[in-house]
C-alpha positions as CSV (number, residue, x, y, z in Angstrom):
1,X,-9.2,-4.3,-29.6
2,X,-6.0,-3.6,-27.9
3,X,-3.1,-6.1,-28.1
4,X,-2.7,-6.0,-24.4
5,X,-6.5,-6.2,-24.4
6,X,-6.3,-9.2,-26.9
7,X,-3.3,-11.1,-25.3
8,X,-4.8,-11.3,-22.1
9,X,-8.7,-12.3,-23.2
10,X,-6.9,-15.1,-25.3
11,X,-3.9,-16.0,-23.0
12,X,-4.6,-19.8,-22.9
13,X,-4.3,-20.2,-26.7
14,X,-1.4,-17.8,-26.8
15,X,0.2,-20.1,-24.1
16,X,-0.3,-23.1,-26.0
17,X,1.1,-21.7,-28.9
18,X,4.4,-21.1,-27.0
19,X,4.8,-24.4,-25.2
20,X,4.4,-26.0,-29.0
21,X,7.3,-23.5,-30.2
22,X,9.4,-24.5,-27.1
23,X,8.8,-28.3,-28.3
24,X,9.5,-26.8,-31.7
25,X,12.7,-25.5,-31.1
26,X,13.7,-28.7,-28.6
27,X,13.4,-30.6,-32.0
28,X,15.7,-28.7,-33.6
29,X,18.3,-28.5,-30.8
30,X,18.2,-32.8,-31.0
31,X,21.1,-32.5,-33.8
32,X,23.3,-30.6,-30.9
33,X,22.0,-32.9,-28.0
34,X,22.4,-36.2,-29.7
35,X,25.3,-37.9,-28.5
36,X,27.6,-38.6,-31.3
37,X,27.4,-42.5,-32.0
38,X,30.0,-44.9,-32.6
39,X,29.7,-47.7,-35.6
40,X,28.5,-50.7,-33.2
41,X,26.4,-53.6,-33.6
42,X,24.2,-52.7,-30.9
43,X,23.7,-49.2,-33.0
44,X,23.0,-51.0,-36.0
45,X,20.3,-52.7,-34.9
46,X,18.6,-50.2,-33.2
47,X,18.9,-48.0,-36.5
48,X,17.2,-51.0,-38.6
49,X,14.4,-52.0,-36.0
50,X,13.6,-47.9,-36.3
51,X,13.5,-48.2,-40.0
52,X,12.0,-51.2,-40.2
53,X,8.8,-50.2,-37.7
54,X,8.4,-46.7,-39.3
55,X,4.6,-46.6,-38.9
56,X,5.4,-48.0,-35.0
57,X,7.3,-44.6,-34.3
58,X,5.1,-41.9,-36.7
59,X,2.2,-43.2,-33.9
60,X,4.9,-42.8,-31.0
61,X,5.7,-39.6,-32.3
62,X,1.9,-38.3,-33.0
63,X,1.7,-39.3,-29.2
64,X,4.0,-37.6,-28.0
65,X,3.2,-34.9,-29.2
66,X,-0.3,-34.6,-29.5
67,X,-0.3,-35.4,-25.0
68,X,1.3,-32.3,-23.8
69,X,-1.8,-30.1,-25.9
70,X,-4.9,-32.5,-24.8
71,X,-3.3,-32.0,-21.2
72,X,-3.2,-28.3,-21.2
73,X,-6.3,-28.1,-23.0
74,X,-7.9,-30.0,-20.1
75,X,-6.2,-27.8,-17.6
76,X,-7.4,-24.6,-19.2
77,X,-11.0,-26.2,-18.7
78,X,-10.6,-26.6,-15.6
79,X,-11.4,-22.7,-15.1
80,X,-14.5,-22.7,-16.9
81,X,-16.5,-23.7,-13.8
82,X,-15.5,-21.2,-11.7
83,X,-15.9,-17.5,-10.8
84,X,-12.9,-15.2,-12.2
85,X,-13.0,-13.8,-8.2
86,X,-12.7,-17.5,-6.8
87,X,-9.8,-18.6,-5.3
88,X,-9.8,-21.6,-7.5
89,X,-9.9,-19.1,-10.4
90,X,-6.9,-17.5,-9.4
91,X,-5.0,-20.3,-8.3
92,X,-5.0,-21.8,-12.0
93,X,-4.3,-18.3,-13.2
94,X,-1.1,-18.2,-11.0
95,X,0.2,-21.9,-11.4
96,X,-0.6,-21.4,-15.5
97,X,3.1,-21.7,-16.6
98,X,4.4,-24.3,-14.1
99,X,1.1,-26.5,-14.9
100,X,1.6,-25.7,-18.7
101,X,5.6,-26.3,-18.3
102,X,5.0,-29.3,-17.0
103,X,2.5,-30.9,-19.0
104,X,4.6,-29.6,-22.1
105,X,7.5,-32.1,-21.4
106,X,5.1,-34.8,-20.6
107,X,5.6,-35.3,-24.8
108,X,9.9,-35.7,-24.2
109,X,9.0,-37.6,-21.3
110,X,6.8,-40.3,-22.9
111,X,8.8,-40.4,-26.1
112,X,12.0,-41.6,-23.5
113,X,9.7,-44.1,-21.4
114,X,8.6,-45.8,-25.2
115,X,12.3,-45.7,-26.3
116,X,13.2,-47.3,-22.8
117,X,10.6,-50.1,-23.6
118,X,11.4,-50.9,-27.1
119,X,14.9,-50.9,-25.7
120,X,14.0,-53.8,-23.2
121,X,12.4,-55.5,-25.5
122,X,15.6,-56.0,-28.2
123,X,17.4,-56.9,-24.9
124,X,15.4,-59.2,-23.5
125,X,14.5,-60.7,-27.6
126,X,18.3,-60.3,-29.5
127,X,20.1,-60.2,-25.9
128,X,21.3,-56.5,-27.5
129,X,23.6,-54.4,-25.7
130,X,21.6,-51.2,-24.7
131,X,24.1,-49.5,-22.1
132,X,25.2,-46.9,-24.8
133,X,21.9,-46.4,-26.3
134,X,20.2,-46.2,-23.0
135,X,22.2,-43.5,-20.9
136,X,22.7,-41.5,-24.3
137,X,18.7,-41.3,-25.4
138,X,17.8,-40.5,-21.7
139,X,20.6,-38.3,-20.6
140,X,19.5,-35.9,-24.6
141,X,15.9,-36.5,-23.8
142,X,16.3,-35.3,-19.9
143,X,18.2,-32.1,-21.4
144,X,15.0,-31.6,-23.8
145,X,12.9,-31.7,-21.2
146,X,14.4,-29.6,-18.9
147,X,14.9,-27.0,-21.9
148,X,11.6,-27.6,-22.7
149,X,10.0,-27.1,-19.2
150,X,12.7,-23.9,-18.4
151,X,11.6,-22.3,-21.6
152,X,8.1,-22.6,-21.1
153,X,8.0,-21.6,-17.3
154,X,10.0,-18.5,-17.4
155,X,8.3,-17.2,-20.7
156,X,4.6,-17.7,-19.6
157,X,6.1,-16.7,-15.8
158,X,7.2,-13.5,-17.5
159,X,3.6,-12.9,-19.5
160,X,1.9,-13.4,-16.7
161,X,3.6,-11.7,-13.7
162,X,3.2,-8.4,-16.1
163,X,0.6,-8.9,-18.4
164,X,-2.2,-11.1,-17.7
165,X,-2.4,-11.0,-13.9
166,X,-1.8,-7.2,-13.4
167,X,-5.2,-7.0,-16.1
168,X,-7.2,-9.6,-14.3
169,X,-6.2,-8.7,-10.7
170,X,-5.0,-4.9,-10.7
171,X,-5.3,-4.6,-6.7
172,X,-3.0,-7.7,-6.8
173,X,-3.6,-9.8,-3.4
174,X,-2.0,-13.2,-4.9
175,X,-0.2,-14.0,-1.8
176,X,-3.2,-16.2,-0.3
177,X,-3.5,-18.3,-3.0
178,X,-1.7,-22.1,-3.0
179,X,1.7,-22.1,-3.6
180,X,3.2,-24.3,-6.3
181,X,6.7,-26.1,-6.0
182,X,8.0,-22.8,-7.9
183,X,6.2,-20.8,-6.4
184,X,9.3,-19.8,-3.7
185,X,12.1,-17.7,-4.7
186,X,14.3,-20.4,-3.3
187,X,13.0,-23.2,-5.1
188,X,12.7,-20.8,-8.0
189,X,16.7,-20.3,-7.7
190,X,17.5,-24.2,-6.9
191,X,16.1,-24.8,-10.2
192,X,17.8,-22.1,-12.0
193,X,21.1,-23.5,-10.3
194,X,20.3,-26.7,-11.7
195,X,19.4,-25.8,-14.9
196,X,21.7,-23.2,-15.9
197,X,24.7,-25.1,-14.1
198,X,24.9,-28.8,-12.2
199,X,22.7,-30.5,-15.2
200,X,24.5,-28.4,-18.4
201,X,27.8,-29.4,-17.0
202,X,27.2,-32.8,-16.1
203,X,25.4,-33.5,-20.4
204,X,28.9,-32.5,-21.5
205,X,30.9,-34.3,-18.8
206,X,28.4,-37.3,-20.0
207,X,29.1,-36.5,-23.6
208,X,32.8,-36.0,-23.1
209,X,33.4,-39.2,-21.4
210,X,31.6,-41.2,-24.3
211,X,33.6,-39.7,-26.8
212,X,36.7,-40.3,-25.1
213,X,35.2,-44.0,-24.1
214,X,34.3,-44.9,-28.3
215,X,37.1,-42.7,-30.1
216,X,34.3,-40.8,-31.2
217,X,35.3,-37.6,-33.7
218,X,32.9,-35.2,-34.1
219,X,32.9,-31.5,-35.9
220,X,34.5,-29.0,-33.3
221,X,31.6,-27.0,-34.1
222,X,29.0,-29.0,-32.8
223,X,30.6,-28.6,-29.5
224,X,30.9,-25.0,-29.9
225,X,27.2,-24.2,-30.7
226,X,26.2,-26.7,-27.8
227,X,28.4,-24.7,-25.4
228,X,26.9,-21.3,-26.9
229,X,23.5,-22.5,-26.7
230,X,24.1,-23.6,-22.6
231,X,25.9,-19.9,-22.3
232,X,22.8,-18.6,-23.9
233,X,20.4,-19.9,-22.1
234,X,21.9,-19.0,-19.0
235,X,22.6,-15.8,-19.9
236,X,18.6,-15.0,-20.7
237,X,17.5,-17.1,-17.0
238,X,19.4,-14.9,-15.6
239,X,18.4,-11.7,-16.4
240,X,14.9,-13.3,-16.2
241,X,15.2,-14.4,-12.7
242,X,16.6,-10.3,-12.1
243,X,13.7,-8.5,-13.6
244,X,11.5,-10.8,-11.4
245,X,13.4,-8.7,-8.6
246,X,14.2,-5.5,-9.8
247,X,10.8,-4.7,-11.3
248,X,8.3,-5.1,-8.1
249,X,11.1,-4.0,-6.5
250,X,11.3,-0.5,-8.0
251,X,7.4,-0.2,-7.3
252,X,7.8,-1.3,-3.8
253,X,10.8,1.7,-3.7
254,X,8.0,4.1,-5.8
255,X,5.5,3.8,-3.3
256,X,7.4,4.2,-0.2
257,X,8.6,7.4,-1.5
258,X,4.6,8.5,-2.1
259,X,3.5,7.1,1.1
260,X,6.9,9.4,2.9
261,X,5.3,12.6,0.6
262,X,2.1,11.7,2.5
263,X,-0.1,9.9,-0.6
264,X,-1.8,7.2,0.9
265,X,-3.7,6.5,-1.5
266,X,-0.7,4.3,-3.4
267,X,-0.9,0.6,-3.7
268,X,2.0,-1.6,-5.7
269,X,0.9,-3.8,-8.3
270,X,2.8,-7.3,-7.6
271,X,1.0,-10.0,-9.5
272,X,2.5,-12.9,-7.6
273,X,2.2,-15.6,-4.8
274,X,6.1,-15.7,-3.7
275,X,7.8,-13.6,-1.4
276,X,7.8,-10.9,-3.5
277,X,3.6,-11.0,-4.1
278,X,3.4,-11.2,-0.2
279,X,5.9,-8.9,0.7
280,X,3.5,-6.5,-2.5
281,X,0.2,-7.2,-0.9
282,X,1.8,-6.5,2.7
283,X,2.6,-3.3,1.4
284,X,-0.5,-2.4,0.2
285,X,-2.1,-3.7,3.6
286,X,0.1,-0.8,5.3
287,X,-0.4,1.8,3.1
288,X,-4.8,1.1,3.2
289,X,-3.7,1.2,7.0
290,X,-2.1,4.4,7.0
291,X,-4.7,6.1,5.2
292,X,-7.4,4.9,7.9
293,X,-5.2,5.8,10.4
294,X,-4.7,9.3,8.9
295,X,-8.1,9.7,8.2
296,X,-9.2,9.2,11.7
297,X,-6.1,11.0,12.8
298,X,-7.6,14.3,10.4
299,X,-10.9,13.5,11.5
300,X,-10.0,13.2,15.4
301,X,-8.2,16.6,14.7
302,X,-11.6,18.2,13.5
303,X,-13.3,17.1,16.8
304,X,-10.8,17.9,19.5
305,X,-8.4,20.1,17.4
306,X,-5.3,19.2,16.3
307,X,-3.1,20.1,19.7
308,X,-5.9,18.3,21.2
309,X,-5.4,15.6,19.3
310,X,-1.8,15.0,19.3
311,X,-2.1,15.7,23.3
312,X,-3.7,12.1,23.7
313,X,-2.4,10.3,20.5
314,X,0.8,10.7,22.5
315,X,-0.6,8.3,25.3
316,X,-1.6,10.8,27.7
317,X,-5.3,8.9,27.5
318,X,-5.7,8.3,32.0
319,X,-7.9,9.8,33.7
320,X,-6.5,13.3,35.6
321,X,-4.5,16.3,34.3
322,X,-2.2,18.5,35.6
323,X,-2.1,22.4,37.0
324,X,-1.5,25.1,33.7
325,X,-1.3,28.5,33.8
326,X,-3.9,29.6,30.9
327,X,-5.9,32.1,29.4
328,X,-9.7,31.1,29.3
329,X,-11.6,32.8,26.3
330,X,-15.7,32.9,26.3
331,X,-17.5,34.6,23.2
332,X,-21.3,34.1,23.1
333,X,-23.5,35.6,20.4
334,X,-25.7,38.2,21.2
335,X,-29.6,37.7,21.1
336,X,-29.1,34.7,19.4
337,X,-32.4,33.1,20.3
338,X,-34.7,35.6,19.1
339,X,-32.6,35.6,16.1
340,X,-33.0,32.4,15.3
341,X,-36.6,32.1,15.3
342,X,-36.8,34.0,12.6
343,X,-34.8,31.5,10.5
344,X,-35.3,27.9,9.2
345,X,-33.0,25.4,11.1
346,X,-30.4,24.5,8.0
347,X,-30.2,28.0,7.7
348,X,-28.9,28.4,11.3
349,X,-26.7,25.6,11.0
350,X,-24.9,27.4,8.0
351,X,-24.6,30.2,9.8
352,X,-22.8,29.2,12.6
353,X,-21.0,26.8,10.6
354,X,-19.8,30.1,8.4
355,X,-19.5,32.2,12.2
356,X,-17.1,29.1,14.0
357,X,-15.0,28.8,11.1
358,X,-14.3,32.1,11.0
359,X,-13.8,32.3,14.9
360,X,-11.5,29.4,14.4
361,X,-9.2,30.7,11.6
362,X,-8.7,33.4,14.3
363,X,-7.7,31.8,17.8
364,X,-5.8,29.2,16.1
365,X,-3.7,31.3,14.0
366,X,-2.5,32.8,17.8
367,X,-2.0,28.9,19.0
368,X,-5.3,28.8,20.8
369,X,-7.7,25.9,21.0
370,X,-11.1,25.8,20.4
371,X,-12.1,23.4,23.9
372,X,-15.7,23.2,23.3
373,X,-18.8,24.5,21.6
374,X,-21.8,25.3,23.9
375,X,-24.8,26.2,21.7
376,X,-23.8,29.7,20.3
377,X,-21.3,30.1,22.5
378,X,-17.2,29.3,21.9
379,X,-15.0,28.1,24.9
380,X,-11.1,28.4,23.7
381,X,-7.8,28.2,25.5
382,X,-4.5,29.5,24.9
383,X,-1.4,27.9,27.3
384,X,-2.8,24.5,27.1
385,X,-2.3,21.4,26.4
386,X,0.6,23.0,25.2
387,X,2.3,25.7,27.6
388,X,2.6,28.9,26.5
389,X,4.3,31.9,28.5
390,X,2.4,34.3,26.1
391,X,-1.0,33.0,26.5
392,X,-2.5,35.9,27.5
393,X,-0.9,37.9,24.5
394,X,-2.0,35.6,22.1
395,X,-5.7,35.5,23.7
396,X,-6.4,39.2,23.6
397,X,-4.7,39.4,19.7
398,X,-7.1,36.5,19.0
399,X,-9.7,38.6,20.7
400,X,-9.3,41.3,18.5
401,X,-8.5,39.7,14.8
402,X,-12.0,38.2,15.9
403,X,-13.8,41.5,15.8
404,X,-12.3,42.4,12.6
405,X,-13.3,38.8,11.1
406,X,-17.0,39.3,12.2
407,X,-16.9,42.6,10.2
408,X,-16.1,40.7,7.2
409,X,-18.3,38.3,7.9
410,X,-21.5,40.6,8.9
411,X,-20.8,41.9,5.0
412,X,-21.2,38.2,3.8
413,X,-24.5,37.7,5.9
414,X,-25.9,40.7,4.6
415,X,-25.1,39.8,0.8
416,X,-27.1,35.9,1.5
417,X,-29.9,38.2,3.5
418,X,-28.5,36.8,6.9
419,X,-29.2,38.5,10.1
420,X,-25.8,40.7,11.3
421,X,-24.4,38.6,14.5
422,X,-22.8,40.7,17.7
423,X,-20.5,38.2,20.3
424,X,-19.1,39.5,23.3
425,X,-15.8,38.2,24.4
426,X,-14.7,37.3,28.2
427,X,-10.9,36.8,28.8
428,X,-9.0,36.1,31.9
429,X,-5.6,33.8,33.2
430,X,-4.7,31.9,35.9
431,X,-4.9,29.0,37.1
432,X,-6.5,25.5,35.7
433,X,-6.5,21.5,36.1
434,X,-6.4,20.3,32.3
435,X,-6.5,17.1,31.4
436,X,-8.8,14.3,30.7
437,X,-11.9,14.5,32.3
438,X,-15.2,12.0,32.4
439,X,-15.2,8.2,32.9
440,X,-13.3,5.7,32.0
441,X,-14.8,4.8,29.4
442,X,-16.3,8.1,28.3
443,X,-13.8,11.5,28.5
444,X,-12.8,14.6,27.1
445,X,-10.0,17.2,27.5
446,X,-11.1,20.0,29.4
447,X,-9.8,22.2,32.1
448,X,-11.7,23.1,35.0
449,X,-11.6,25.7,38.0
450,X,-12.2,28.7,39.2
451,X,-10.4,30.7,36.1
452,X,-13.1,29.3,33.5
453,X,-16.2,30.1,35.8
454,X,-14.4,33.6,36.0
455,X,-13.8,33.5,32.7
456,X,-17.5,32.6,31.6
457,X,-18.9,35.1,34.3
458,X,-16.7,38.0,32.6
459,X,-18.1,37.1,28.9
460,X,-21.5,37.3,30.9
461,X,-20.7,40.9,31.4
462,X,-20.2,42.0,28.1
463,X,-24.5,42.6,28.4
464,X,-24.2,44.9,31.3
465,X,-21.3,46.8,30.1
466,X,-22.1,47.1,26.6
467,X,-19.2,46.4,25.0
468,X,-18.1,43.1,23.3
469,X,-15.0,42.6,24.4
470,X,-13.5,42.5,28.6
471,X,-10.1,41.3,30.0
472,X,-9.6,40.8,33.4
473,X,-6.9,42.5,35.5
474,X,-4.8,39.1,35.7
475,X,-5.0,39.3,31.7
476,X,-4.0,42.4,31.2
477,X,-0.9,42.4,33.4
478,X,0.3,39.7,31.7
479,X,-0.5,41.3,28.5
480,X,2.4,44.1,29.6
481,X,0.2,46.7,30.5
482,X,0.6,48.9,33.2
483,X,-2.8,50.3,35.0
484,X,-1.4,53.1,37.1
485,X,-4.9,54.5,37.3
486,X,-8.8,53.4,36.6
487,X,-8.1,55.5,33.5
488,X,-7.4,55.0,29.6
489,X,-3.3,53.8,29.8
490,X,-1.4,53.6,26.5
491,X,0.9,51.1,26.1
492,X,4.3,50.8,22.7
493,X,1.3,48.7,21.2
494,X,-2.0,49.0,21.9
495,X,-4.6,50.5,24.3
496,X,-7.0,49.1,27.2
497,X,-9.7,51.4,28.8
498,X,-10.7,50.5,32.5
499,X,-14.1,49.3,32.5
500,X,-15.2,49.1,35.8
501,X,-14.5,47.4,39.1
502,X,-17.0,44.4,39.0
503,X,-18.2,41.5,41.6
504,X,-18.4,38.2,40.2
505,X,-20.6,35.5,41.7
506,X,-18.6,32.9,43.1
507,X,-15.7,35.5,44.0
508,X,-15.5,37.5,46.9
509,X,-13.0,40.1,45.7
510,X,-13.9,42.6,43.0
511,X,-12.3,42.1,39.4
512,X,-11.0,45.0,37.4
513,X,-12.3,44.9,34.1
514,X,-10.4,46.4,30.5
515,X,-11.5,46.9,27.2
516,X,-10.3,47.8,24.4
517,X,-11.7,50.5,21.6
């Protein structure tokens, strides 16, 4: 097994183990806290009665020290009952170092509140003096325990922001469970402040003045370690109480640069119920966010096409439209009917599938949009919703890049044993209200007029004509051509052969009609 692996499946006893080295190393730091004591009667006394009750203060001691491990023994239990997806699970995995912290002073603690009764008991029996004694033993014992407590917080704080949670909770989401008095960056620094600073520099002022007040001499050195160990332990709290910002931090700065590369799919791991945890799981709440919203954003693009779709993501989503100038393209497959009988449905679908992509590649690599499918049949506009003053140029160069794709793609049918496919294509310009179309609750972007019957009527044509391509006169003077005569006219780029002179139901004036070969 892993040590990460290990540490975390065994993290209570591991915590233990640390708040007994932190009581440990308080012990040995009670030569340096100790005030130095004067030779007084009161001292005396207090130094015999200890003596004297020996076996009164080895079951003091094994008291002390034995309630700050029965009480985080009992807390760890407290987890047993519950699911490691609770809320109560992971509240008690998140308070772990404050609740251990604090039940691993509770031994300095006791040991002071027995001292402070023994001590009322000589005064109140020998009418001793216990001023000295008193404000001494509390004053070392409170800097014990708040060494004991600040060593034991920040080192399991430090495990478990980047060890034990980030295992048990990799997706994070900390930020709902309760918060504990610590569990606020300002409370966090308050206590910081006060340990590293107001209480260190009120011991000494404490110690100093009782040296001064008994003419106390004591090895220069002793004061020198003390001051070391105060610098020390600073020193460490405060890169501590750094890392617990720089580090999530640096993800948080990680992520937004994948997110602004366009990875959604990024998510911080902050294993923490402070601001920093909430400002973590926020983060990952916007980022699951975006990747809907991009998904749907993709996926709206697939329906309506992409112009389409930024055309009403922008908030033009009423009702009505507005009068383009546009060139409306119809291509219908020929005999599609009876070609379809002859195959099973899933092999029509591919088929067309494999036929509209390909007709898709094609009018959108000329800025057309593909408006609608009808059946077989393709319904595509160039000059809208985005204008374009070379609509018709880029329908008619979509037109023929089409011919040349079904080519291509007549080969591929033939190598699956597919039917070959012919289309016919109907193009013409002018006029056309495009917008959004329907009911209030129910639209679609569309255009409508008398350009997309003409347009549909032309395609029509392609049948009587037998050709699969026509272009309207309107469409091919805006191409740049320039029909002198009903005769073949050849332009600096291409060529367009006059069809014939056509009526189109719903029009009363002829339409010229083009092709090209």
């Amino acid at each position: 097994m892993k040590l990460k692996e290990f540490f975390v499946k065994h993290h209570a006893v591991l915590y233990g183990f640390i708040c007994l080295m932190a009581n440990i190393l308080a012990v040995v730091s009670t030569n340096m806290t100790n005030f130095p004591m004067p030779d007084t009667v009161p001292l005396r006394e207090w130094s015999n009665f200890l003596q004297n009750h020996n076996i009164l203060v080895f079951q003091i001691s094994i008291f002390c020290y034995g309630l700050p491990v029965v009480l985080c023994i009992l807390y760890t239990f407290r987890s047993v009952k519950y699911d490691k997806s609770s809320k109560e699970f992971k509240e008690i995995m998140v308070h772990i170092p404050g609740a251990y912290a604090l039940r691993g002073t509770t031994g300095w603690i006791s040991n002071a509140l027995c001292q402070f009764v023994i001590l009322l008991y000589l005064k109140k029996t020998k009418d001793l003096n216990i001023s000295f004694i008193l404000v001494s033993s509390l004053t070392s014992y409170a800097f014990l325990t708040i060494l004991t407590f600040t060593f034991i917080f920040f080192s399991l704080e430090t495990l478990n922001r980047n060890i034990v949670l980030p295992a048990m909770y990799p997706e994070g989401n900390l930020s709902g469970v309760n918060r504990s008095a610590l569990s606020s960056l300002k409370k966090m620094f308050l206590f910081y402040f006060f340990s590293a600073a107001v209480f260190p520099s009120a011991y000494l002022g404490i110690r100093l003045f009782f040296t001064k007040r008994y003419n106390i001499e004591i090895p220069n050195y002793l004061d020198f370690v003390f001051t070391f160990l105060l610098l020390l332990i600073g020193l460490i709290l405060t890169f501590l109480i750094a890392y617990f910002f720089q580090r999530p931090l640096k993800k948080l700065t990680e992520s937004a640069n994948e997110i602004s590369r366009g990875n959604y799919d990024v998510a911080t791991q902050i294993c923490s119920n402070d601001e920093m945890g909430i400002l973590g799981d926020s983060f990952n709440a916007m980022a699951k966010s975006l990747k809907e919203k991009e998904f749907m954003r993709d996926t709206f693009g697939k329906i309506v096409t992409p112009q389409v779709r930024d055309y009403l993501l922008s908030g033009n989503v009423s009702l009505g439209g507005q009068k383009l100038d546009v060139t409306v393209m119809f291509c219908d497959i020929r005999g599609f009917t009876t070609l379809s009988e002859h195959m099973q449905p899933e092999e029509v679908v591919s088929l067309l599938n494999s036929y509209f992509t390909g007709l898709e590649k094609c009018i959108a690599s000329h800025g057309g949009v593909i408006n609608k499918y009808i059946g077989d049949a393709v319904m595509a506009l160039f000059g809208a919703p985005v204008p374009s003053s070379t609509h018709a140029r880029d329908a008619y160069l979509a037109a023929l890049d089409m011919r040349k794709s079904l080519v291509e793609m007549n080969k591929s049918f033939a190598q699956k044993g597919m039917p070959e496919i012919h289309f016919g294509i109907g193009l013409h310009s002018g006029p056309v209200l495009a917008g959004n179309i329907g009911a209030s609750s129910r639209m679609e972007y569309t255009v409508i007029g008398d350009t997309v019957n003409t347009a549909s009527r032309i395609e029509g044509l392609c049948k009587t004509y037998k050709t699969d391509l026509l272009i309207s006169e309107s469409t091919a003077l805006l191409i740049g051509k320039e029909l002198a005569e009903p005769a073949a006219e050849k332009t600096a780029t291409e060529e367009l052969v006059f069809v014939a002179e056509s009526e189109i139901r719903g029009r009363k004036e002829k339409v010229k009609l083009y092709t090209q070969n």
